[in-house]
C-alpha positions as a printed NumPy array, in Angstrom:
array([[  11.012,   -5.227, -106.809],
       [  11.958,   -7.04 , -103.648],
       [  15.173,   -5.175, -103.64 ],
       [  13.171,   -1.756, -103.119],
       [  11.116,   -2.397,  -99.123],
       [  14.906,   -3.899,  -98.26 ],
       [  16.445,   -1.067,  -99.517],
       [  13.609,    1.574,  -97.679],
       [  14.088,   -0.011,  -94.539],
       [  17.748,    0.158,  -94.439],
       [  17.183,    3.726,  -95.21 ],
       [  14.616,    4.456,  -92.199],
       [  17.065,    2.349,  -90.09 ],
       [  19.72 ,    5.282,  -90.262],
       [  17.789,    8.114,  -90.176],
       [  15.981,    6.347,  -86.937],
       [  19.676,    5.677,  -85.895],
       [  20.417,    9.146,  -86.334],
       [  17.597,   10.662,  -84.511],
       [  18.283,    8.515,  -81.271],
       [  22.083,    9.381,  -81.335],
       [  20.879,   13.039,  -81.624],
       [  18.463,   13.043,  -78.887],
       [  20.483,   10.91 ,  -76.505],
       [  23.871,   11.941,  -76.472],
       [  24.197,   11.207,  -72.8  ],
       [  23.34 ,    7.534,  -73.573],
       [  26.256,    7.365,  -76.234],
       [  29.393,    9.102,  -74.005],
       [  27.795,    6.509,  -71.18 ],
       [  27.773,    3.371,  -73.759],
       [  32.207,    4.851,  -74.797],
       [  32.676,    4.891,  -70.97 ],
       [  31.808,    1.708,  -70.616],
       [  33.535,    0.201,  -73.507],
       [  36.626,    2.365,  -72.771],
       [  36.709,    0.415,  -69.082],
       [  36.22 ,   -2.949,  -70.323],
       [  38.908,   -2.66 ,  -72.68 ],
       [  41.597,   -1.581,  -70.327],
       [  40.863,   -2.981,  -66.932],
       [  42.901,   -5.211,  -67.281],
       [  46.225,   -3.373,  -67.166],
       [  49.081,   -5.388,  -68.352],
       [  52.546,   -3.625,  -67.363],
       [  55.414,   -3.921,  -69.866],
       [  58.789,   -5.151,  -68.252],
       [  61.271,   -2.845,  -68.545],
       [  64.315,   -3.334,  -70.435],
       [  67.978,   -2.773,  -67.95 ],
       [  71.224,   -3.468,  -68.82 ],
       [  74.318,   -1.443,  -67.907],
       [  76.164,    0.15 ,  -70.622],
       [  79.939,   -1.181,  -71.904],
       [  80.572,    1.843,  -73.754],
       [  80.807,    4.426,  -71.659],
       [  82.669,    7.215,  -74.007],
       [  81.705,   10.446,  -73.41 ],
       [  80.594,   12.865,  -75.431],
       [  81.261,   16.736,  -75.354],
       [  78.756,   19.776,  -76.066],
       [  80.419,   23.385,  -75.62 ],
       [  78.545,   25.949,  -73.465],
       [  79.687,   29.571,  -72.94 ],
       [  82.168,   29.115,  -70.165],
       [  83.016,   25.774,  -70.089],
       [  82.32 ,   21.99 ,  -71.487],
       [  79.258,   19.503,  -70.794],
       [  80.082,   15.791,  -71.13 ],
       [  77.762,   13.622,  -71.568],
       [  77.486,    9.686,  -71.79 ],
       [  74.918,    6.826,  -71.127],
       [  75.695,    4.51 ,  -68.387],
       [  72.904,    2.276,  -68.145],
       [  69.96 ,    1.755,  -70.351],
       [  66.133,    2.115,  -68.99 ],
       [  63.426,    1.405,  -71.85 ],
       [  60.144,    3.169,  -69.642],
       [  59.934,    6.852,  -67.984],
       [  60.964,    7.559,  -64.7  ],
       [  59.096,    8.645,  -61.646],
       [  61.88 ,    9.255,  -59.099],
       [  65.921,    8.021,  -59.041],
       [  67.266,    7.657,  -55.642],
       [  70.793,    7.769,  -54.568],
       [  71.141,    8.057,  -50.851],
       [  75.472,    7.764,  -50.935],
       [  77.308,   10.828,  -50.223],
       [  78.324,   13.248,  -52.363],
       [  81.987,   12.574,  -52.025],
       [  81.88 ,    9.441,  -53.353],
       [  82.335,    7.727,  -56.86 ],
       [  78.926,    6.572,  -58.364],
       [  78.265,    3.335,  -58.008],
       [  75.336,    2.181,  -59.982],
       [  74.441,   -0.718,  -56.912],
       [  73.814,    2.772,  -54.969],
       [  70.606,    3.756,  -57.417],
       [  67.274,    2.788,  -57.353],
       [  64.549,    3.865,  -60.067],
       [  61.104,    3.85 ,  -59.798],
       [  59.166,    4.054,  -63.121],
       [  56.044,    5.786,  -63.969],
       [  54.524,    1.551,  -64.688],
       [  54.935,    0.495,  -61.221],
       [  58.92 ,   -0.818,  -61.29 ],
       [  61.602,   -0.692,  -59.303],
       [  65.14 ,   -1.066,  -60.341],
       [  68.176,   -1.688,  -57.948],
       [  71.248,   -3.913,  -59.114],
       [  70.251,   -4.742,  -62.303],
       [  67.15 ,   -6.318,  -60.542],
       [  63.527,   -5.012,  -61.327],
       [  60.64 ,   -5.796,  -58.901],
       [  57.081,   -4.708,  -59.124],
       [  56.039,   -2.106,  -56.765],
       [  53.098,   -3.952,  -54.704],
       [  50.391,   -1.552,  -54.96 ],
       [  46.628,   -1.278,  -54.285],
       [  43.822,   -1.945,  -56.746],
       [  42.723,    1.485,  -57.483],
       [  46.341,    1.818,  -59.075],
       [  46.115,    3.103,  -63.304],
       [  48.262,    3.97 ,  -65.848],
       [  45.156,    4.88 ,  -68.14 ],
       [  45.055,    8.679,  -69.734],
       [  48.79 ,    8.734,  -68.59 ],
       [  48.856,    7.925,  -65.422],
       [  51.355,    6.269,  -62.964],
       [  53.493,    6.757,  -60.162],
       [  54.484,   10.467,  -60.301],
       [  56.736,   10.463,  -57.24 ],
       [  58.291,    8.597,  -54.238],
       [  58.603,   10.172,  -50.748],
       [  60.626,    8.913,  -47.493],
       [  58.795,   10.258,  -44.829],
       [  59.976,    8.596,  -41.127],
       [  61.781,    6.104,  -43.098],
       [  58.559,    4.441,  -44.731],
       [  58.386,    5.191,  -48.54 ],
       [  54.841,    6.876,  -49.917],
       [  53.775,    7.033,  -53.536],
       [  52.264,    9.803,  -55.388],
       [  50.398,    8.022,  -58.21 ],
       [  47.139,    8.121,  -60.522],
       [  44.03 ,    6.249,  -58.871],
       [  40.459,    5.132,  -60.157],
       [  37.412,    3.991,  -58.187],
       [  33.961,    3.549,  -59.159],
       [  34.634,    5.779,  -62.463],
       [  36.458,    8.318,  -60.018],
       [  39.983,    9.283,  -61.216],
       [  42.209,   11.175,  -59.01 ],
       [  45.552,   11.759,  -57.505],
       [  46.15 ,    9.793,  -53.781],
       [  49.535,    9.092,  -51.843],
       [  49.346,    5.63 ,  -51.035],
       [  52.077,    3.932,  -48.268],
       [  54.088,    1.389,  -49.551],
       [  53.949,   -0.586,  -46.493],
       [  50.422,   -0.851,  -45.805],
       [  48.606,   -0.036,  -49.364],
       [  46.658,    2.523,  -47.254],
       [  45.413,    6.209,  -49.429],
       [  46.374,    8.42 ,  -46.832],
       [  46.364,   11.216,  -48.623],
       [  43.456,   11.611,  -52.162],
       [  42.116,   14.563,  -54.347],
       [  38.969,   15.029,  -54.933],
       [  37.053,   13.261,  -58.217],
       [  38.288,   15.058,  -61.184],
       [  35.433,   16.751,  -63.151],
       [  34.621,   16.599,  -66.994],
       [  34.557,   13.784,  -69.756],
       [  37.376,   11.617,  -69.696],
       [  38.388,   12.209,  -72.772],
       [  40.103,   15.825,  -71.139],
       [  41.716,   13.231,  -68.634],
       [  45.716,   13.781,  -68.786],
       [  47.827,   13.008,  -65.818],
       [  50.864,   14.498,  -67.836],
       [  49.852,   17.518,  -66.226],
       [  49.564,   16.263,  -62.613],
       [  53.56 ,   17.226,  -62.27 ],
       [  55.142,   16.758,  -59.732],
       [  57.99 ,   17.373,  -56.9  ],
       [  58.085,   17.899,  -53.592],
       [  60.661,   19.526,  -50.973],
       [  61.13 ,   18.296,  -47.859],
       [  62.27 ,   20.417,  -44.454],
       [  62.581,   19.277,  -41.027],
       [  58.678,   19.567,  -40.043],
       [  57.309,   19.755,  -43.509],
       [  56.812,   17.974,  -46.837],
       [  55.388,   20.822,  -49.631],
       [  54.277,   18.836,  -52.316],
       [  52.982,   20.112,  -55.679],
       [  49.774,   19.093,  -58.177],
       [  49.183,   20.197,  -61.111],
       [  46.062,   20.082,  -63.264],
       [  45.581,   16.802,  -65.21 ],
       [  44.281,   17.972,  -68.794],
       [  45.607,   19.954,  -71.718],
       [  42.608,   20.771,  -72.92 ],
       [  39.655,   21.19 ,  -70.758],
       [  38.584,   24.679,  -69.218],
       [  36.92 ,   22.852,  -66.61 ],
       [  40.028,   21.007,  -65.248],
       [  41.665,   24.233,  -65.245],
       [  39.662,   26.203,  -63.553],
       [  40.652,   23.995,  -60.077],
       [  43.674,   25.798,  -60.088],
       [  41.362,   28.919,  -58.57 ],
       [  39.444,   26.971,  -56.649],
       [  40.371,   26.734,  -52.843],
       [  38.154,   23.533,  -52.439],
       [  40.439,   21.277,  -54.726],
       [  43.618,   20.088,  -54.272],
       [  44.352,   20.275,  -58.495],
       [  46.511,   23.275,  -59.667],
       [  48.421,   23.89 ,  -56.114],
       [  51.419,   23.349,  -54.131],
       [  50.45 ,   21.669,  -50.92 ],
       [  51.881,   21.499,  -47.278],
       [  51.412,   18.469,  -44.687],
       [  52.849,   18.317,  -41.188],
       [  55.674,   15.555,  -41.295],
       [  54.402,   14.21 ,  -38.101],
       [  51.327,   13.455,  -39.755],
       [  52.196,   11.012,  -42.319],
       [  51.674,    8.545,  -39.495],
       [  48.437,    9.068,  -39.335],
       [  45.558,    7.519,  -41.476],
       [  44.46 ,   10.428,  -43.141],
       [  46.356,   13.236,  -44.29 ],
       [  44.772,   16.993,  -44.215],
       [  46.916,   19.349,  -46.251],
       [  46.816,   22.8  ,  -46.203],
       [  47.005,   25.211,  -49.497],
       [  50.643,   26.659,  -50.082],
       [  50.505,   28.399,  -53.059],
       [  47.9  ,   27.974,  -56.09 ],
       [  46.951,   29.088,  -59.643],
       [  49.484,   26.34 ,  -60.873],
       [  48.924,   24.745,  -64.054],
       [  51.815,   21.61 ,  -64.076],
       [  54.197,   22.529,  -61.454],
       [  56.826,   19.84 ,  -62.398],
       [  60.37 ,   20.804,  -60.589],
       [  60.508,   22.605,  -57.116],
       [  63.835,   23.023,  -55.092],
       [  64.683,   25.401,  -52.655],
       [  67.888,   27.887,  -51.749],
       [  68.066,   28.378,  -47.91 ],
       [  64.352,   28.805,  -47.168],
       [  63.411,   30.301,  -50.217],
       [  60.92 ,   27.989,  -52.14 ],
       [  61.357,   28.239,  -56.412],
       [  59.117,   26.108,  -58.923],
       [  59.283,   25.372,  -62.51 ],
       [  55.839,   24.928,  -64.292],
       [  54.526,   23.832,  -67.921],
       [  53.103,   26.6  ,  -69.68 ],
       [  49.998,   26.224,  -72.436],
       [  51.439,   27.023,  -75.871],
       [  54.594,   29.044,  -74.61 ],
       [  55.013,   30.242,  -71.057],
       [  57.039,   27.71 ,  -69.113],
       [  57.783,   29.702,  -65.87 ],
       [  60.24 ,   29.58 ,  -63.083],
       [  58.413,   31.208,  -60.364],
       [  59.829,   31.729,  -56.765],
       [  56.991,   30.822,  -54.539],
       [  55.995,   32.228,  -51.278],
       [  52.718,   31.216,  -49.167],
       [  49.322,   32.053,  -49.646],
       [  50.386,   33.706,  -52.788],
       [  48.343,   33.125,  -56.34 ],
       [  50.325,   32.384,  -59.6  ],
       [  47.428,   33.235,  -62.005],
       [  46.566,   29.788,  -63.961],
       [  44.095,   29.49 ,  -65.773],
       [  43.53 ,   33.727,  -66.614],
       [  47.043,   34.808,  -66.945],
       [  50.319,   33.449,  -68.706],
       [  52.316,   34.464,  -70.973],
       [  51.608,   31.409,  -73.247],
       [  48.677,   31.518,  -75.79 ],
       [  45.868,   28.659,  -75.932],
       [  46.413,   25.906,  -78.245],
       [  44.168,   26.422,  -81.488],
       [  41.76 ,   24.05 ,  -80.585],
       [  40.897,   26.052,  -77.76 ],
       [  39.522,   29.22 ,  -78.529],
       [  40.964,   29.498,  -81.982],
       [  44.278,   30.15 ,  -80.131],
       [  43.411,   33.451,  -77.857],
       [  46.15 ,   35.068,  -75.3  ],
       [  45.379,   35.191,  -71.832],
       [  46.001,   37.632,  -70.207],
       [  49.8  ,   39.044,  -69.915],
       [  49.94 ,   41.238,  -66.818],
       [  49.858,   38.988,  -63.497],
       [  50.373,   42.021,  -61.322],
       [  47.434,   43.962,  -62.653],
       [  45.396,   41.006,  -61.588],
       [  46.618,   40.888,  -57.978],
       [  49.066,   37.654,  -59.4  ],
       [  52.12 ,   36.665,  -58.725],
       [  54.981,   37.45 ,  -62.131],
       [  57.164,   35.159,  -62.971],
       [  60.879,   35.597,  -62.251],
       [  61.208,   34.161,  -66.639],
       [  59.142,   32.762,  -68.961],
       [  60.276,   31.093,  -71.849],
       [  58.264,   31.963,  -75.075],
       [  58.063,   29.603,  -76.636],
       [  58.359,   26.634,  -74.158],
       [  60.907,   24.116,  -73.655],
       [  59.266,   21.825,  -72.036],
       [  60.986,   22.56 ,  -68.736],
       [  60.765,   19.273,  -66.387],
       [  63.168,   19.031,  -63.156],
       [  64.871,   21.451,  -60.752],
       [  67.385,   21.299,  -58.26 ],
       [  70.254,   23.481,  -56.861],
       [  73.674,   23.605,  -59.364],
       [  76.099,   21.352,  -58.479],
       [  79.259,   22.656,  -56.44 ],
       [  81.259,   22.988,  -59.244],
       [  79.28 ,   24.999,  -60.978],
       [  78.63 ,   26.994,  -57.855],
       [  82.111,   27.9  ,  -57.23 ],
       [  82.498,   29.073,  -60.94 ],
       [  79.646,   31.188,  -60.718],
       [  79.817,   32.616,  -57.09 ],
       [  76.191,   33.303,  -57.447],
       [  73.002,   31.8  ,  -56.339],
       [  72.815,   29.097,  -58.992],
       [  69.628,   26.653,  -59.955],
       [  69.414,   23.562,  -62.469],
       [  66.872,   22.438,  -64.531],
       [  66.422,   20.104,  -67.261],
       [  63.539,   20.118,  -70.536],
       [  62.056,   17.768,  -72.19 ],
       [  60.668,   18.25 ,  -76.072],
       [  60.346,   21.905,  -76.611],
       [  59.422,   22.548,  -80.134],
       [  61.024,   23.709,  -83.678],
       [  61.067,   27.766,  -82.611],
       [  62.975,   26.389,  -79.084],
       [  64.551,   23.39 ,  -78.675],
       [  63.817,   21.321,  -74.966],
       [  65.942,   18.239,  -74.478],
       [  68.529,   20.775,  -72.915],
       [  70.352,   21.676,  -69.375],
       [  69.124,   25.14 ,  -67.978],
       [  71.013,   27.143,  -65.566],
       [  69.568,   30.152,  -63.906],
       [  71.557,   32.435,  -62.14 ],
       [  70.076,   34.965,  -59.587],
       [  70.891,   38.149,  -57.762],
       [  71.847,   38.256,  -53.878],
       [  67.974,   38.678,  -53.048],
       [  66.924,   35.705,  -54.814],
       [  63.952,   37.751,  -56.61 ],
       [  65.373,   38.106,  -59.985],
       [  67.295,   36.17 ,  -62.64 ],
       [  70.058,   37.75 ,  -63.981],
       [  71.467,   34.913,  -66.178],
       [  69.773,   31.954,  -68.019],
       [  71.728,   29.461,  -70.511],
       [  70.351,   26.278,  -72.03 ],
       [  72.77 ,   23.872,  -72.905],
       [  71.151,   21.84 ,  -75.623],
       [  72.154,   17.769,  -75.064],
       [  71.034,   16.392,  -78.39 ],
       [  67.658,   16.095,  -80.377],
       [  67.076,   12.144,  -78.854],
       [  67.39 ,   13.318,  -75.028],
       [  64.111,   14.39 ,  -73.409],
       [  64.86 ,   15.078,  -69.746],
       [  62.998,   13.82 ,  -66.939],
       [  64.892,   13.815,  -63.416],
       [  68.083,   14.178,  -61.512],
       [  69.702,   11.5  ,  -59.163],
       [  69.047,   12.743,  -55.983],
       [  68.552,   11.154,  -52.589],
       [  65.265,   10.548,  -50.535],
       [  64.963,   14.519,  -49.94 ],
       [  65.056,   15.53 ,  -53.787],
       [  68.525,   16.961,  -53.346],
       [  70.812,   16.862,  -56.169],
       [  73.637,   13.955,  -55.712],
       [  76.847,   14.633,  -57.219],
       [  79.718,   12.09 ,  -56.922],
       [  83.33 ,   13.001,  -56.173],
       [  84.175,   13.603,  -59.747],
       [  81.412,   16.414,  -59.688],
       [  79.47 ,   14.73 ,  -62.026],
       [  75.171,   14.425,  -61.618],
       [  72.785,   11.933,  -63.343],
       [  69.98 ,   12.146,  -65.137],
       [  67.172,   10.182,  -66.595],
       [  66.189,   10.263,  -70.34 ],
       [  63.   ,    9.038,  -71.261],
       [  62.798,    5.346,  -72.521],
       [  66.1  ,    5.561,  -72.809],
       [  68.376,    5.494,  -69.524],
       [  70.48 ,    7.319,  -67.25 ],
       [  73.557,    9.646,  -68.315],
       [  76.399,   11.163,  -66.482],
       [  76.902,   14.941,  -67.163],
       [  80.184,   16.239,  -66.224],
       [  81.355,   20.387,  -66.398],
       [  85.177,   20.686,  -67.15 ],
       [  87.205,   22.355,  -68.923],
       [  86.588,   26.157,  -67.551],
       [  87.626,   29.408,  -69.315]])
């Protein structure tokens, strides 16, 4: 008999529990916030595993008009954020030449790896990290992931003085939607101007998205500062190009400006991107939405119709399409055409990433007459190319480029044999 009031209230308990979690849903997303933050403020960054490589054999993958050699030289256990080579081109690689910055807050020169000295508001949570390096005036600048005050947001941050010169607004929406993944980026630089490119931080939420459109945030854009002003405190950029969802690759031939973007569920694009012009995310793509987002439903195909800028290609599916440079000489001189790079990272089972892509274009530069991918192996997701300090493609006097593969290392890929 005593068993039975024990048993009632244990009963009323959860349906009392019930009601309150009903009525006060608010109170419960508040109550996960705050455990989320308590759980990872204290962010403890992995070191990274280096070594240089003793066997350095390559290995050979045939493409249509010639072979792609390919072999690890030095192992890197962490993704990359930027891999800077400043020697010339002419000149064997030297790995003493390279220095990597990883997406924890590392760098890596001479088999030595330092921590990045950075400012508080610094995160790796919902994927976050450093997403970039920049040498403006000879002082280095990190794009990277920030948090104050339960705002989380994008900032350049000087590596000399700690100082946000540069920040997005707050992102909007439950954290949960939160995915800096999608935050790209690359950046181009010219003699009086740095254009810089943001994507939008979520694969999932409509809200997020929809910043892309909006003129008021910096999310979902490719933006332009002054050169001259990166000395200042604060930096005031003005709106290149937007309707971007993850604009993860930009290079440029002669003045003319190309991107390479994630799409949702298919429709990775290479776009060639003038000023002022809109590229259509979040209402048009040629991707679909994932199935847990409105059961899967197409946007819309037709950019022009909706006064938006086509794509020069999508790929349908996607490949996961990551960096983009200018070819290499030697593939330049094989070609004699206008001639881009890019790499992929995961792609899926209807079209493999992990792959080299080379576009070829017509005189104009406004369409693509030619694209191959040259798939590496299924364990190499590609992230970036050597370059130096202005994202331009180094190539060493044997004509081969680098490459980083994530939590993995860096690999020479060499073109020979031509038919």
């Amino acid at each position: 008999m005593k068993k039975r009031p024990i048993l009632l209230f244990w009963v009323l308990s959860i349906l009392i529990t019930i009601l309150w979690t009903f009525e006060n849903t608010d109170k419960i997303e508040k109550i996960k916030r705050e455990l989320k933050k308590k759980l990872s403020i204290n962010i403890k960054i992995d070191e990274t595993q280096i070594e240089e490589i003793e066997n350095k054999d390559f290995f050979n993958i045939e493409a249509n008009a010639y072979d792609v050699s390919f072999r690890k030289i030095y192992s890197v256990k962490t993704k990359t954020s930027f891999l800077e080579n400043n020697s010339k081109n002419n000149q064997l690689f030297d790995i003493k030449d390279l220095t990597i910055y990883t997406q924890s807050g590392y760098k890596i020169n001479n088999n030595k790896q330092t921590k990045i000295n950075l400012n508080k508001n610094f995160h790796l949570k919902y994927n976050g990290g450093i997403k970039t390096i920049l040498t403006i005036n000879n002082k280095k600048f990190a794009l990277l992931t920030s948090e104050k005050t339960n705002c989380y947001y994008a900032a350049i941050v000087s590596l000399e003085t700690l100082l946000e010169i540069f920040k997005t607004e707050c992102l909007p929406d439950k954290e949960d939607n939160y995915d800096f993944n999608g935050l790209g980026s690359s950046f181009i630089v010219d003699e009086n101007y740095i254009l810089l490119s943001l994507g939008t931080p979520t694969s999932k939420s409509s809200v997020i998205n929809e910043l892309a459109q909006n003129k008021n945030s910096f999310f979902g854009k490719i933006l332009k500062f002054n050169k001259k002003d990166f000395n200042e405190e604060e930096l005031i950029p003005y709106i290149y190009s937007y309707g971007h969802r993850v604009p993860q690759g930009m290079t440029k031939i002669s003045s003319t400006v190309f991107a390479v973007e994630h799409g949702p569920k298919g429709g990775d694009e290479i776009n060639l991107i003038d000023e002022n012009k809109n590229y259509g995310w979040p209402i048009s793509s040629y991707g679909t939405r994932y199935f847990y987002d409105n059961d899967g439903k197409s946007y819309k195909f037709n950019h022009v119709s909706n006064n938006f800028e086509e794509p020069l290609f999508a790929f349908v599916p996607s490949i996961g399409i990551s960096a983009l440079n200018k070819c290499p000489v030697i593939l330049e001189k094989y070609y004699k055409k206008n001639c881009l790079i890019g790499l992929s990272l995961y792609g899926n089972d209807l079209r493999q990433g992990k792959s080299l892509i080379i576009f070829l274009l017509n005189d104009s530069l406004k369409k693509v007459d030619s694209i191959e991918k040259i798939f590496l192996g299924p364990e190499y997701p590609l992230r970036h190319f050597v370059t130096n300090s202005n994202n331009e493609l180094y190539e060493d006097a044997n004509g081969s480029i680098y490459v980083s593969v994530d939590n993995d290392g860096i690999f020479e890929i060499k073109f020979q044999n031509f038919r």
